[in-house]
Structure formats: structure tokens, C-alpha cells
C-alpha positions as CSV (number, residue, x, y, z in Angstrom):
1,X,-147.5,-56.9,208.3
2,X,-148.9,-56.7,204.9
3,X,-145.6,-55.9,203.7
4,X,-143.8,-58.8,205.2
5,X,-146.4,-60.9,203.6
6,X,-145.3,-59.1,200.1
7,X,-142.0,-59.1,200.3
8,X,-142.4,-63.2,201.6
9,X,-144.3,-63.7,198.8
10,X,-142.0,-62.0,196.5
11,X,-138.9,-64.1,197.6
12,X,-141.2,-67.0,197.5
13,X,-142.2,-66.4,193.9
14,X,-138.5,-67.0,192.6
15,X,-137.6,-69.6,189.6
16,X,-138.2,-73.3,189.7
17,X,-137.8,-75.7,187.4
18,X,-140.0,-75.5,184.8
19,X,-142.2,-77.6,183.2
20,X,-143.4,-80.1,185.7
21,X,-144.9,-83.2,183.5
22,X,-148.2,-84.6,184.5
23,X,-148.7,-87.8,186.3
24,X,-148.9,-91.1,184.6
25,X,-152.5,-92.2,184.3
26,X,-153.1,-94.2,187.6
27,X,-156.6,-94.2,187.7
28,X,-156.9,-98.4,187.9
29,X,-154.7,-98.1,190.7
30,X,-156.4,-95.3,192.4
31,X,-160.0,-96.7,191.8
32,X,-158.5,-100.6,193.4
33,X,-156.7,-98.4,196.3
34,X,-160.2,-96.7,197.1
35,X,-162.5,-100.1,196.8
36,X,-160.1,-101.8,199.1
37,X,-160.5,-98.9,201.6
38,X,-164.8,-98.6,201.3
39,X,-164.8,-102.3,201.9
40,X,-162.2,-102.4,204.8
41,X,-163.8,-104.9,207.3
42,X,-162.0,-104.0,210.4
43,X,-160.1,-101.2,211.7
44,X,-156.4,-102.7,210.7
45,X,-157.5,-103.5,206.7
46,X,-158.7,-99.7,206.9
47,X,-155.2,-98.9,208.1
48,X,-153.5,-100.6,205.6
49,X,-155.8,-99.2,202.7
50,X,-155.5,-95.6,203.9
51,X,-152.1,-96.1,204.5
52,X,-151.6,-97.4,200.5
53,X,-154.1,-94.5,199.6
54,X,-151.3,-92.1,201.5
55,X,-148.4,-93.6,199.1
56,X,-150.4,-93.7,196.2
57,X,-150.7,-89.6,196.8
58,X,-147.4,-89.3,197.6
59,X,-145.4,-90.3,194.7
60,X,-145.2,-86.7,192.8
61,X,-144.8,-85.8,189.2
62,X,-140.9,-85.8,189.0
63,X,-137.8,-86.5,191.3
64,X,-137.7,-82.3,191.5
65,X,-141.3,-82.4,193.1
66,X,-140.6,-85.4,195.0
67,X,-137.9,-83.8,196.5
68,X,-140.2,-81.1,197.3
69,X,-142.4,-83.3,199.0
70,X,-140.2,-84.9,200.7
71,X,-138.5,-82.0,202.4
72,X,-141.5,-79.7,203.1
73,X,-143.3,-83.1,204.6
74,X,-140.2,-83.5,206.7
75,X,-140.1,-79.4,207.8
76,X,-144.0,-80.4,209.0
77,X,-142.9,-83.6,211.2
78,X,-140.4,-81.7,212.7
79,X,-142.0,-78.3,213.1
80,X,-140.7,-76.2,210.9
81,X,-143.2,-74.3,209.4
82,X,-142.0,-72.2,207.9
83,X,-139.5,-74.1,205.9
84,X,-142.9,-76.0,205.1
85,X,-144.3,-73.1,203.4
86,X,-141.4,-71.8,201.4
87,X,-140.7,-75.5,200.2
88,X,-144.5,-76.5,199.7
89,X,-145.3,-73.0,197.9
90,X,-142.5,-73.9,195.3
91,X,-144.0,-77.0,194.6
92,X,-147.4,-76.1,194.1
93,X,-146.2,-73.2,191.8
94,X,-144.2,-75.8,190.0
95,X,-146.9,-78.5,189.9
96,X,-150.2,-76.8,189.9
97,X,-151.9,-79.9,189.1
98,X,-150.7,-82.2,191.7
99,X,-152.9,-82.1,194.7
100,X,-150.9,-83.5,197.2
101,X,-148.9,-80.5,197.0
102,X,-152.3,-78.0,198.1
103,X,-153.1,-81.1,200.6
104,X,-149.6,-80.4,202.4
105,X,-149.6,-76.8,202.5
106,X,-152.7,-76.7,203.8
107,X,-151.6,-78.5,206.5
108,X,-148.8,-76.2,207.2
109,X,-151.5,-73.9,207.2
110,X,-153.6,-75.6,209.4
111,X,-151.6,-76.4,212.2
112,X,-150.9,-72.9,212.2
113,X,-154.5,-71.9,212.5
114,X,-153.6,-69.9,209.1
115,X,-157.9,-71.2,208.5
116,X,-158.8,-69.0,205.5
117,X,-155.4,-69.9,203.9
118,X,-155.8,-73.5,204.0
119,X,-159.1,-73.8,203.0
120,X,-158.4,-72.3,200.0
121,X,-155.5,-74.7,199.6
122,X,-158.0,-77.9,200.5
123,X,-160.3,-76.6,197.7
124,X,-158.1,-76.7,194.9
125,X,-156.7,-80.0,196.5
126,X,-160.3,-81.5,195.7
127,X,-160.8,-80.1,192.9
128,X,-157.6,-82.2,191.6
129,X,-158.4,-85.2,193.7
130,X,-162.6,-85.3,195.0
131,X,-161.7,-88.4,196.9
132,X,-159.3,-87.0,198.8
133,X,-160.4,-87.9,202.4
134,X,-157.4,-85.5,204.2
135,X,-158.6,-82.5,202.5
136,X,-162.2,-83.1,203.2
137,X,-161.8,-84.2,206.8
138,X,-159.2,-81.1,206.8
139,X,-161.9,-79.0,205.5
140,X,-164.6,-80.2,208.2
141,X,-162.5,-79.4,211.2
142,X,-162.0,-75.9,210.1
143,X,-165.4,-75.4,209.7
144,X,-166.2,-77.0,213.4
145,X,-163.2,-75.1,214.7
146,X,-164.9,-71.9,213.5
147,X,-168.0,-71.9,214.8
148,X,-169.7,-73.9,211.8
149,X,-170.2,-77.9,212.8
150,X,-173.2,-78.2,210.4
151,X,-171.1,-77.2,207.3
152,X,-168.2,-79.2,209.0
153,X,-170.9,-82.3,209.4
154,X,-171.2,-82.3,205.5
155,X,-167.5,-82.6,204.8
156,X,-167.1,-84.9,207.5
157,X,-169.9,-87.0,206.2
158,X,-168.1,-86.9,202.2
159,X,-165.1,-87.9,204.0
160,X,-166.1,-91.4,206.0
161,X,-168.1,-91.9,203.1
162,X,-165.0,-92.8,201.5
163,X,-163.0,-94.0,205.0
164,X,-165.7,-95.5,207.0
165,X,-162.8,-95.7,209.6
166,X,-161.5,-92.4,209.6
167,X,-160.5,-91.3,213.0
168,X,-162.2,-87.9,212.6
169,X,-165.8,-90.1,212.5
170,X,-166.4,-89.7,216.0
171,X,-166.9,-86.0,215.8
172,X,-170.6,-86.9,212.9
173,X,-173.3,-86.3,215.0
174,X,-176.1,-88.9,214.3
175,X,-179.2,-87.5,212.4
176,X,-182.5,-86.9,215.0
177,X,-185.5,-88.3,213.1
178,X,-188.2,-85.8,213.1
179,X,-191.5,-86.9,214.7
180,X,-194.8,-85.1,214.9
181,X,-194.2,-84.2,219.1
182,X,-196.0,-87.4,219.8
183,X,-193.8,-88.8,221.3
184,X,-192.7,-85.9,223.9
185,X,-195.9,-86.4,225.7
């Protein structure tokens, strides 16, 4: 097994394009996109801004990494997994600094139950994008699904904290106020 995963990663680990160029500066837009979705009246106008949020993530570095995108986004919706991970792994060695990429692959990951894997994929997706409410929420279901809801509840908590309408808010469990026992008399 571990030399399947060697010899993957070796294949895996042959030549892309270089230089990926950074992102334009977006940071109006992605400020705007994340106002619209914190003050979201209603379910639909949450939609819409999350949805907008979605494309705003979406739109990679170059047409090379959007075709990257593209395809191993594709190889998730139909199943493929691990077309995902060869295509997804390419991209984040081309464009370490484009978090969408991590985001995906960790959801390749995910899906698979592959839990150590795409945390540490989710991690370095925040670390390039904090308000990324996917990776969070992403990271608070691995963390219930393993046997650890109260670290789960604090990434679940970051993450409707920016989506207040984030399907995944169900699973919060409402802080009990403590009282002095009074009261269970």
C-alpha cells in the first residue's frame, strides 16, 4: 500500500506549466460578495450571495488552472475520484496560492472519507482564504464525523458566522446557560 501511494505520488508529481501568476487584486469584490451574504434577509438572497461567493472562488489564476478546475470539478460531479485527485493535485502544485484548488481536493478527499488528508487540505485552504465558509463547514463535519462535535461546533460556529444560512447550521447545538442548580429543584 505504501508503495502504491509512492509510486501515485511519483506519477503525480510530473511537470506542469510553470509559473502560475497570482490573482488580480479582488479584494472590493470579495469584501461586497461577503457583506451581501452576512446581511442576506431570507433564505433565497443567501442563495444568490453564496452562489456569487462560489463564482467569485472559482475563477482561477490562468486559463491552465481554470482548466484544471474545471475538469477535476467535473471528475467530482460525476464520481470520478480519482481523476479528481490526479487533476486537482496538479493544480495545487501549479498554484500553491490559490485556495480553491486545496478547497476541491479536499473534497475529493472528503467524500472519500480520506479525513486526515483533507483536513490538511481545508487548512491551507483557510490559510489562503479565512472566510472560506466550504472549508470551515468542511472542516466541522470531519471533526463531528470523528468523534469530536465540540471542536466541530467551533468551526461550524466560524462558518454561519459568515453564512447565517448555511445548510450545515442545523447541526450548532444551542449553548445551555449555566445556572447555580436552582432551578433543578
Amino acid at each position: 500500500m505504501l508503495l502504491r501511494s509512492l509510486i501515485s505520488a511519483l506519477l503525480l508529481a510530473g511537470p506542469v506549466a510553470a509559473g502560475c501568476p497570482a490573482l488580480p487584486d479582488r479584494a472590493a469584490e470579495r469584501a461586497q460578495l461577503l457583506d451581501q451574504l452576512a446581511g442576506a434577509g431570507t433564505f433565497e438572497e443567501a442563495r444568490a450571495a453564496a452562489n456569487a461567493l462560489w463564482q467569485f472562488w472559482h475563477v482561477a489564476p490562468d486559463e491552465t488552472s481554470q482548466e484544471m478546475l474545471n475538469s477535476g470539478v467535473n471528475a467530482i460531479r460525476y464520481g470520478d475520484m480519482l481523476q479528481a485527485e490526479e487533476i486537482l493535485t496538479r493544480l495545487v502544485r501549479y498554484c500553491p496560492d490559490y485556495s480553491e484548488g486545496f478547497n476541491q481536493l479536499a473534497f475529493a478527499y472528503f467524500l472519500q472519507k480520506q479525513d486526515a488528508k483533507a483536513l490538511d487540505l481545508l487548512t491551507r485552504s483557510l490559510e489562503l482564504e479565512p472566510a472560506h465558509f466550504g472549508a470551515l463547514s468542511g472542516i466541522a463535519l470531519i471533526h463531528i464525523r470523528n468523534g469530536r462535535p465540540a471542536l466541530g461546533q467551533i468551526y461550524l460556529r466560524r462558518a454561519v458566522a459568515l453564512h447565517p444560512w448555511l445548510n450545515e447550521r442545523g447541526l450548532l447545538k444551542q449553548s445551555v446557560p449555566k445556572t447555580d442548580g436552582a432551578a433543578d429543584l
